[in-house]
C-alpha positions in Angstrom: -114.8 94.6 91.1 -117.9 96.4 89.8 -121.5 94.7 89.9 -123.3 93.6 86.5 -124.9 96.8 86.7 -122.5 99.3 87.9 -121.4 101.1 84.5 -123.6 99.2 81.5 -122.7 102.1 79.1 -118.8 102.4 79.3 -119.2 99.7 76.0 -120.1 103.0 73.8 -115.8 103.7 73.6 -114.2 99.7 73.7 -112.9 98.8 70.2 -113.1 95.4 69.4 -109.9 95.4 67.6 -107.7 93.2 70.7 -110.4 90.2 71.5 -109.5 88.5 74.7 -107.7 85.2 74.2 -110.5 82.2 74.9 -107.8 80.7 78.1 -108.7 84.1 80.0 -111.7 83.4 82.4 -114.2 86.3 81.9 -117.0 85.3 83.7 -116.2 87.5 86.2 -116.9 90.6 84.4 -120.1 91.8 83.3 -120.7 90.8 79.4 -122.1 94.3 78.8 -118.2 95.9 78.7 -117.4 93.3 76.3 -117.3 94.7 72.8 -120.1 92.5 71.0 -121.8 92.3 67.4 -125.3 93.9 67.3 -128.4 91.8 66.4 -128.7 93.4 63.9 -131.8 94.8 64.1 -132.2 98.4 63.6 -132.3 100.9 66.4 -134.6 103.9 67.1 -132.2 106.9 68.0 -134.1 109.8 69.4 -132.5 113.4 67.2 -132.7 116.8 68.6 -131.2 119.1 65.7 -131.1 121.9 68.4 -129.7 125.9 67.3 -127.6 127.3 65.6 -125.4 124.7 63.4 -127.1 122.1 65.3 -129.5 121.3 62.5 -126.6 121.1 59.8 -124.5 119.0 62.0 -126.7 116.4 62.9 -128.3 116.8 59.1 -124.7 115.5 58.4 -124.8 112.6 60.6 -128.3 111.6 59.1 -127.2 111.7 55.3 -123.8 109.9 56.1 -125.7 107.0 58.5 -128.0 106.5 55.3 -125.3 106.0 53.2 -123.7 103.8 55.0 -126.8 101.6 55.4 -126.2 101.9 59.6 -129.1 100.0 60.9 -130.0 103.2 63.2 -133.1 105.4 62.2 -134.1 108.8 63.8 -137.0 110.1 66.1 -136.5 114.0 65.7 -137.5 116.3 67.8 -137.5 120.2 67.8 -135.8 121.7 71.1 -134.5 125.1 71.2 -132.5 127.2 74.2 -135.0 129.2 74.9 -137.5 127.2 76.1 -138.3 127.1 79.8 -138.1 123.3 80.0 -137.6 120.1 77.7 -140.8 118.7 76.6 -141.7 115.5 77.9 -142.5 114.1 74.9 -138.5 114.5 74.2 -137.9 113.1 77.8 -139.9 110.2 77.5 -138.7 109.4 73.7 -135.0 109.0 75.1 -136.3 106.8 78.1 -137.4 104.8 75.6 -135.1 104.6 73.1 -132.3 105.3 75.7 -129.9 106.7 73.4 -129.9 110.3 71.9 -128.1 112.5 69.5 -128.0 116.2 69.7 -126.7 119.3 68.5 -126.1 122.3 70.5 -128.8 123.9 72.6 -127.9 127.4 73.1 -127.9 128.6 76.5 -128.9 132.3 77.2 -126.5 134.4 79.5 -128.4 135.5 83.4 -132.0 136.2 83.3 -133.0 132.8 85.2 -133.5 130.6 82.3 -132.1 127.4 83.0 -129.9 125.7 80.8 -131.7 122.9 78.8 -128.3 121.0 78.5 -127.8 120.5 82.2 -131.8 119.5 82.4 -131.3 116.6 80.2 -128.7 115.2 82.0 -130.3 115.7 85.5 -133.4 114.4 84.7 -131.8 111.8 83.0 -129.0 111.3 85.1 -126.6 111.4 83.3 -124.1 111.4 85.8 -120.9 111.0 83.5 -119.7 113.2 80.5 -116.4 111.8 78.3 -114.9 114.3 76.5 -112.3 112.6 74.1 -109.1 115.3 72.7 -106.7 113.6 70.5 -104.4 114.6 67.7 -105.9 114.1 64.2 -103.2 113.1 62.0 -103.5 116.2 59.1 -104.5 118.6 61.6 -100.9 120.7 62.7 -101.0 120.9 66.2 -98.8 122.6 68.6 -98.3 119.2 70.4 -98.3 115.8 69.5 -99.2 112.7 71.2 -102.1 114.0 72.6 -104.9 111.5 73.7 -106.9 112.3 76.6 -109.8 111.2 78.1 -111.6 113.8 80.4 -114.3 112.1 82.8 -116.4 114.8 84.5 -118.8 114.4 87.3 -122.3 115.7 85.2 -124.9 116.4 88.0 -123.6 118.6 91.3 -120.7 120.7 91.8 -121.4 124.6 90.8 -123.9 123.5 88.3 -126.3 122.4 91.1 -128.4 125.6 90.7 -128.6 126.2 94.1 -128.2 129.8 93.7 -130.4 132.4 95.8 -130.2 136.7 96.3 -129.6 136.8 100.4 -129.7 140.6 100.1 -130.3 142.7 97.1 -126.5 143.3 95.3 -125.4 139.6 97.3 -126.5 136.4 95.6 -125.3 133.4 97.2 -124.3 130.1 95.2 -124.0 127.0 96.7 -121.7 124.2 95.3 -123.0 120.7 96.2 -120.1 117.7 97.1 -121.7 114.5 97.3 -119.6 110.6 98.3 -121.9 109.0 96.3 -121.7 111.1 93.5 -117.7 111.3 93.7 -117.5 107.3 94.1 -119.6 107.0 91.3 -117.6 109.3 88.9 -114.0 108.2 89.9 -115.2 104.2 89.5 -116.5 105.3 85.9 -113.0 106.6 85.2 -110.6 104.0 86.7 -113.1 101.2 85.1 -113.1 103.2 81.8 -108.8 103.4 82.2 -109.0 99.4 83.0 -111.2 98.2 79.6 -109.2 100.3 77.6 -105.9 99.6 78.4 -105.2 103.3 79.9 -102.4 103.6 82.2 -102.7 106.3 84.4 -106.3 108.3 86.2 -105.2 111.9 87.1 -107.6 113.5 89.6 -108.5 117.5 89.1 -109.4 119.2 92.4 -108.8 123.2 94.5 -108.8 121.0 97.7 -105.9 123.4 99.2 -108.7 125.8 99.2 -112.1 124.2 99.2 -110.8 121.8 101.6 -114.5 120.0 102.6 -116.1 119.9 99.0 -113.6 118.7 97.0 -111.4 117.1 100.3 -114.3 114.7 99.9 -113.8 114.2 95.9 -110.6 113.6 96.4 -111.1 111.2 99.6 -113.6 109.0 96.8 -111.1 109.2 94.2 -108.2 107.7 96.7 -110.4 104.8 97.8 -111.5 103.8 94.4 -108.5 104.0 93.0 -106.8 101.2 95.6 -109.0 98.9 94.0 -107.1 99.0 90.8 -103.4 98.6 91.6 -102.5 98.0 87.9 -103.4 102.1 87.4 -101.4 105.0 88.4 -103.3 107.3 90.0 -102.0 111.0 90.9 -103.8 113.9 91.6 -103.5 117.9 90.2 -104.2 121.3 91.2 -106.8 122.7 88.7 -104.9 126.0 88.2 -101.7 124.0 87.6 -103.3 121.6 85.8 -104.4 124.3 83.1 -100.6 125.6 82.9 -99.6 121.5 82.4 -102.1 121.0 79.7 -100.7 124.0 77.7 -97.1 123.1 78.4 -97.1 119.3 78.4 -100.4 117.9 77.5 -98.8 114.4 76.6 -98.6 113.7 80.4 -102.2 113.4 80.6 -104.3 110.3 80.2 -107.5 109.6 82.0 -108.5 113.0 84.2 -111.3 112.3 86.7 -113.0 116.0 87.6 -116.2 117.6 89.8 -118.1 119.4 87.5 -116.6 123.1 86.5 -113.5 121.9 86.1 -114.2 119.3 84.0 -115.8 121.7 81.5 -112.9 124.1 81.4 -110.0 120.9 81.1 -112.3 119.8 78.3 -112.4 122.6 76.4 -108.6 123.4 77.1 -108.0 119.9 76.2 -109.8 120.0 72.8 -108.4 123.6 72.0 -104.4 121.9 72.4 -105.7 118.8 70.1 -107.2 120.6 67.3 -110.4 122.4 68.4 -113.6 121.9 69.8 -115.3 121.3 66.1 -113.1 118.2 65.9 -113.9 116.5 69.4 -116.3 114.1 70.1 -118.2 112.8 73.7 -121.2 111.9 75.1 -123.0 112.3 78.5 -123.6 108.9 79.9 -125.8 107.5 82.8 -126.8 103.9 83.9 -129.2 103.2 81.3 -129.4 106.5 79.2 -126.9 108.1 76.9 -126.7 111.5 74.8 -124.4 111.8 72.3 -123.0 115.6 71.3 -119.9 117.7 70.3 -117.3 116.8 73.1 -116.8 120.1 74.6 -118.9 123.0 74.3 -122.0 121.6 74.2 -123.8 125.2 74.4 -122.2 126.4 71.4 -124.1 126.6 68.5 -121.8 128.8 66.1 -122.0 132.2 65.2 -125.0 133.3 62.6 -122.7 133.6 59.7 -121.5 130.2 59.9 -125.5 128.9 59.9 -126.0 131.9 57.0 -123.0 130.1 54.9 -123.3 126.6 55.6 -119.6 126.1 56.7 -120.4 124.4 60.1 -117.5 121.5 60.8 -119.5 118.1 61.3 -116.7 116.5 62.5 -117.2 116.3 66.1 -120.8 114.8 65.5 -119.7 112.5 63.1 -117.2 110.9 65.3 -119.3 111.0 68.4 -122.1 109.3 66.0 -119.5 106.4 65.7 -118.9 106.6 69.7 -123.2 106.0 69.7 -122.7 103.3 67.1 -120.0 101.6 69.0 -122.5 101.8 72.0 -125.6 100.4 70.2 -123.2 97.1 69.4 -122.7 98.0 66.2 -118.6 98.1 65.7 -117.9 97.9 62.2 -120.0 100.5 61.1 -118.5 102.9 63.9 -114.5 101.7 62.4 -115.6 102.6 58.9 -117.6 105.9 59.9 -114.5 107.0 61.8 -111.7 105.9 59.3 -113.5 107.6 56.7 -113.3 111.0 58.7 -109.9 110.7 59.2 -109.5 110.3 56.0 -110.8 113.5 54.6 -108.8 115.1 57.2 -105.5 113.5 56.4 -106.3 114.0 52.8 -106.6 118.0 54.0 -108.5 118.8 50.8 -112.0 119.7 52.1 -111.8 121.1 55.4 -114.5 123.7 57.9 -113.7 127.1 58.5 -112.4 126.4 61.7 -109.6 123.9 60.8 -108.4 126.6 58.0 -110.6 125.7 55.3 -113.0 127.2 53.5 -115.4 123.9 52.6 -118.9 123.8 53.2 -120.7 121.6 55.5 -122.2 119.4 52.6 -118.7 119.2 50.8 -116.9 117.9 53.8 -120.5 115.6 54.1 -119.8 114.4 50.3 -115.9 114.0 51.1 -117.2 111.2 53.8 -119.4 109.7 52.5 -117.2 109.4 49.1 -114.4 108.0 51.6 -116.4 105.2 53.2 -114.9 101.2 52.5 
């Protein structure tokens, strides 16, 4: 199966709520996907606040780590969108600390300016992004049941940048399909299905049209997947895939997707099971990992939101507890996370964007005042 060091950071999701029984051999198996206690000593987290609602989002995350005494503390930084490049002193803090939380970094439209989100995770790379849409229970859905895990390939595809003007009025875009990068992704997934207990890996492709680039995604999503017998694997047309999702999105488990798909099933995902404010994820790599608002990464909210202080923490807050489950430290991630369902269940103080009308530092106070 995989190699001690194949996928060291798919711990940052296992809850340590089923140990294995002690007659199961697990020697096998890498220790690193075994949920563990931390040692307790504190870990450095590098923060970048980012635009927009980004600084009263991760704000949030700061005041409610402190109050629950998390042994984490912050190294902030101050990116913004507009800046050609990430510093490197930014770079080189999340090398060493190797975990990072961020806000959004807004990402402006043409122009040539790169966007910074897709810099960190190429220069980091951060080849795998886990976008998490379930149903909160207090949050009225359209669908219920919902719990779905979208994998996406972080690094090639259509956000290779390979872009070039042949002649002026005809730019030319290249879209880059690599079988390393595909066997990479799909093992993430099916080994992500395998620790935690998922049944079923559902590959997203437009093979019927781009029959080489993602014939080949497919191709390394077929052979990985006869390695693991015990999960159904099938495969889906993106544009049908979009039409299942908003029919019957309880069909879906695990999806394993190149990179522009990926972002759209996110965000289509996290629409059905309550919106994007509510969904956390992380963009992971062999030995780095950022932690941000599950799907749109690039939005930072609109200026009245920042203006009124209504911006919904809820999607940093739980992908804070996916960063503390990663850093080995379980039980504060159970108690972070049961606390934010509470205040949702309770329905009392709730964002803008869920139907409330609660500021950020009320729905803040409402976690905190909910923690065990």
């Amino acid at each position: 199966m995989a190699s001690r060091r194949a996928f060291p950071l798919l711990r940052h999701l296992l809850r340590p709520t089923q140990p294995f029984p002690s007659s199961i051999p697990i020697h096998h198996r890498s220790v690193t996907y075994m949920p563990r206690p931390g040692d307790g000593a504190p870990r450095t987290v590098t923060l970048i606040p980012g635009d927009g609602i980004g600084p009263l989002v991760t704000g949030a995350v700061v005041q409610v780590m402190e109050a629950m005494h998390a042994p984490v503390h912050f190294e902030t930084y101050e990116v913004h969108g507009d800046m050609a490049t990430v510093p490197s002193e930014v770079v080189d803090s999340i090398r060493r600390n190797k975990v990072c939380l961020k806000g959004g970094l807004a990402t402006p439209l043409g122009g040539g300016v790169s966007s910074l989100n897709v810099q960190l995770r190429k220069e980091l790379d951060l080849y795998a992004s886990l976008v998490h849409c379930f149903n909160l229970a207090g949050l009225p859905t359209r669908h219920e049941n919902v719990d779905i895990v979208v994998i996406r390939e972080n690094t090639e595809g259509e956000y290779s940048g390979l872009e070039h003007e042949v002649v002026p009025g005809v730019v030319e875009s290249l879209k880059v399909i690599t079988k390393f990068c595909s066997e990479r992704i799909a093992q993430y997934a099916f080994e992500y299905a395998y620790l935690n207990n998922r049944k079923k890996v559902t590959a997203v492709h437009k093979a019927n049209i781009m029959k080489l680039a993602d014939g080949l995604f497919l191709e390394s999503c077929r052979e990985v997947a006869t390695k693991y017998p015990g999960i159904k694997y099938n495969e889906i047309i993106v544009d049908n895939c979009c039409m299942q999702l908003v029919s019957k999105p309880e069909q879906f488990d695990v999806m394993v997707t190149p990179n522009l798909y990926g972002t759209l099933v996110a965000n289509t995902a996290a629409g059905i099971a309550g919106g994007t404010g509510v969904m956390p994820g992380g963009n992971v790599g062999q030995d780095h990992a950022i932690f941000e608002q599950g799907a749109s990464a690039g939005n930072v909210g609109n200026p009245k939101i920042v203006e009124q202080k209504k911006a919904n923490p809820v999607a940093l807050l739980l992908s804070s507890a996916m960063m503390l489950r990663h850093l080995r430290f379980p039980s504060f991630a159970d108690r972070l996370e049961t606390a934010v369902k509470r205040v949702i269940a309770e329905g009392k103080y709730m964002a803008k964007d869920l139907g409330g009308d609660s500021t950020t530092q009320e729905v803040i106070d409402a976690v905190i005042a909910a923690l065990d």
